[in-house]
N, C-alpha and C positions, 0 to 999 in steps of 0.2 A: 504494500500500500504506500503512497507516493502522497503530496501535499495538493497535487492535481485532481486525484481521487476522492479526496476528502471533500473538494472543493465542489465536487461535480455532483456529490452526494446531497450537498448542501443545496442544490438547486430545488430537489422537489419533496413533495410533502411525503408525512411519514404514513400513508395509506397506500399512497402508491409505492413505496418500496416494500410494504409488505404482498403487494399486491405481486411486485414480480418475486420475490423471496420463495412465493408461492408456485412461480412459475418451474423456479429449478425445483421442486422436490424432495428439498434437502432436510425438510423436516416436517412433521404435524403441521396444520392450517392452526391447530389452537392453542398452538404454542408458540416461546418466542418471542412474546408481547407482553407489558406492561399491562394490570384489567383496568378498572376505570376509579381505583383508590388513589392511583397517582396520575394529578391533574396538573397542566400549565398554569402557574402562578401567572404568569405577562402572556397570553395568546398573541397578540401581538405581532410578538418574536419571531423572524425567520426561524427555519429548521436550523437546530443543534445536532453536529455532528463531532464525537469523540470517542477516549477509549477510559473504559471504565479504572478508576484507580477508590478502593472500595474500602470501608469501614463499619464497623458496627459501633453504636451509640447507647447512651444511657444519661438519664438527669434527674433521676427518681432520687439517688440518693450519693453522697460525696463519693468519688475515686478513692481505691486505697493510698493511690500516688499518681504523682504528677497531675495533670492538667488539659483539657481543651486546647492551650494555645502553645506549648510542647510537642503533641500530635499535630498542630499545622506546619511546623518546624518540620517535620518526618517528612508531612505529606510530599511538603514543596520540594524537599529535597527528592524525592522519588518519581517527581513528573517528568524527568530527564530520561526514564526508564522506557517509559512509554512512546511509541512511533507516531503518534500525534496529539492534538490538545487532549488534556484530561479532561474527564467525566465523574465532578466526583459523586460518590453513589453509597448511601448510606441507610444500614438499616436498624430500625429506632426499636432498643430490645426491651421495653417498656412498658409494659400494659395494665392500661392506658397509657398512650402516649403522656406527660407529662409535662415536658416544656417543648422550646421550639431549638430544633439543630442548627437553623444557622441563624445569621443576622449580618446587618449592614458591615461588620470591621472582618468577617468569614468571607464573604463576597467579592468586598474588595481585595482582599488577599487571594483567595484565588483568581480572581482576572487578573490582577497584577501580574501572577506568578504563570498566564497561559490558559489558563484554564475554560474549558469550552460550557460549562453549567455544571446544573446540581441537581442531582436526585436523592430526595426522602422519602423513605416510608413514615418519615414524622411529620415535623410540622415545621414552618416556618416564621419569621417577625422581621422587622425594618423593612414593612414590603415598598414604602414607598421610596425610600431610599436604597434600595436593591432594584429595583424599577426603574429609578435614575444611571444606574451603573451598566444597563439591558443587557444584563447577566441573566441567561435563562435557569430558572427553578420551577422543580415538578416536585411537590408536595401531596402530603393527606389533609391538609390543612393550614392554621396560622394558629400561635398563641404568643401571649404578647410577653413572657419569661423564659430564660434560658436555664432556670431551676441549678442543676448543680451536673451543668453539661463536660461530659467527657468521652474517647476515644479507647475503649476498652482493647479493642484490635485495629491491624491497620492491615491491608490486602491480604484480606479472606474473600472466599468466596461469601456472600450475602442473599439473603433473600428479599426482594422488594418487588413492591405487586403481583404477586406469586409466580414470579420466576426466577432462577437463581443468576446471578449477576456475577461471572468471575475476572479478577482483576484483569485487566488487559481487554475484558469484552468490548466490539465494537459497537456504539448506542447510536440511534436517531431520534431524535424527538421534535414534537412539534403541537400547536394546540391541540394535534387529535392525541396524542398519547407519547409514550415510547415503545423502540422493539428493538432488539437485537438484530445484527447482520453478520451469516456467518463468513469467516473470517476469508475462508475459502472460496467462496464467491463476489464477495465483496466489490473488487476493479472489474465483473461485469456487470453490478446491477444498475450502476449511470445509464448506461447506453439501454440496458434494458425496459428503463423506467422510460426515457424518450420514447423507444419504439410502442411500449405499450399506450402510453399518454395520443400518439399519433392513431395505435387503434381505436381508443374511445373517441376522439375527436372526430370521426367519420359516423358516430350515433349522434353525437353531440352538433355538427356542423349540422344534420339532416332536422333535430329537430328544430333547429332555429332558423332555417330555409323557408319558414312562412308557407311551403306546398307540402303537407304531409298527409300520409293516409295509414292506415296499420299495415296495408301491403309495402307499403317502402319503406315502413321501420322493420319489419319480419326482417328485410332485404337490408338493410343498413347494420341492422342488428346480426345477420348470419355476415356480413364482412368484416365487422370487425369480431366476428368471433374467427374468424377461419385467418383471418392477422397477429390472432392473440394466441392459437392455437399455431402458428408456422412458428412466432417466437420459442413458445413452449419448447418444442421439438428442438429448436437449436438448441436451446439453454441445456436442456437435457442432454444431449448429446455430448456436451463439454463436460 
């Protein structure tokens, strides 16, 4: 994966890359995605594209040792590791969640430091001032304390919106959600995501032609299935 790739990734929404993710095979249609406990704080936001650098959290009750702002000393130094911006991705071991994972001086630290957003399975705070910084965060929530927040582990594997998130994963996100991309398909789902956007545009261009009838959407509708289905077969074949 290349800074090209990344970039090409970023062009389209994250439905449609599940869409052709779908297309190779490579895994369950119902897996692989983020469910709908974690939502775009800023929808807003262009799509966020990076690679998962992961933690697990806690603020119910004091660390035995050390601190919150210690484990972001770890983090930053660890984003060097990873082949493109971080993701960082965190899950809130809590329950009830309790206070909120990040805020406005966590935020800015990570973009400072590269960083492409954030994922919690907790909560978040300082949204207006993280909204200023259009630092993308997907949360379960907001609460407006950080209680006695700390970094229990730092790249483990995690579980957030019940799929497991291993460090180095590549994410997409965007107001519809997040999902995983596997690694190994990766540098063809751009071009994929093109061709298939080109086949709905042939149902989509017919209905907005002002002359329609259900015979020429049956007929609109079987070309771009027979364009989405010729993609398919390539993809598979790789």
């Amino acid at each position: 994966m290349d800074a090209r790739t990344l970039n090409e990734l970023a062009k389209y929404d994250t439905p449609t890359v599940c869409n052709v993710i779908e297309l190779f095979d490579v895994r369950p249609r119902n897996t692989g995605y983020m469910d709908g406990s974690i939502r775009a704080v800023f929808p807003e936001l262009p799509p966020m594209v990076g690679y998962a650098l992961t933690a697990t959290f806690r603020s119910m009750a004091p660390p035995r040792s050390g601190d919150v702002y210690s484990s972001l000393s770890d983090q930053t130094e660890k984003f060097a590791d990873l082949p493109g911006a971080p993701i960082m991705v965190f899950q809130d071991l809590d329950e009830p969640t309790t206070s909120a994972t990040f805020g406005e001086v966590m935020c800015t630290i990570y973009k400072s430091f590269g960083s492409a957003g954030l994922i919690t399975s907790g909560a978040g705070r300082d949204i207006d001032q993280v909204r200023a910084l259009k630092y993308p965060v997907f949360t379960n929530g907001t609460i407006c304390s950080h209680g006695y927040c700390h970094m229990p582990h730092l790249n483990v594997s995690v579980t957030v919106g019940g799929i497991a998130v291993d460090p180095g994963s590549l994410l997409h996100g965007d107001i519809n959600g997040v999902t995983t991309i596997p690694e190994d398909i990766a540098s063809e789902v751009p071009d994929a995501c093109r061709e298939l956007m080109e086949a709905e545009q042939v149902v989509l261009d017919y209905c907005k032609s002002g002359d329609i009838s259900p015979k020429g959407l049956a007929e609109a509708r079987q070309e771009c299935g027979r364009m989405i289905e010729s993609l398919a077969k390539r993809l598979r074949r790789k």
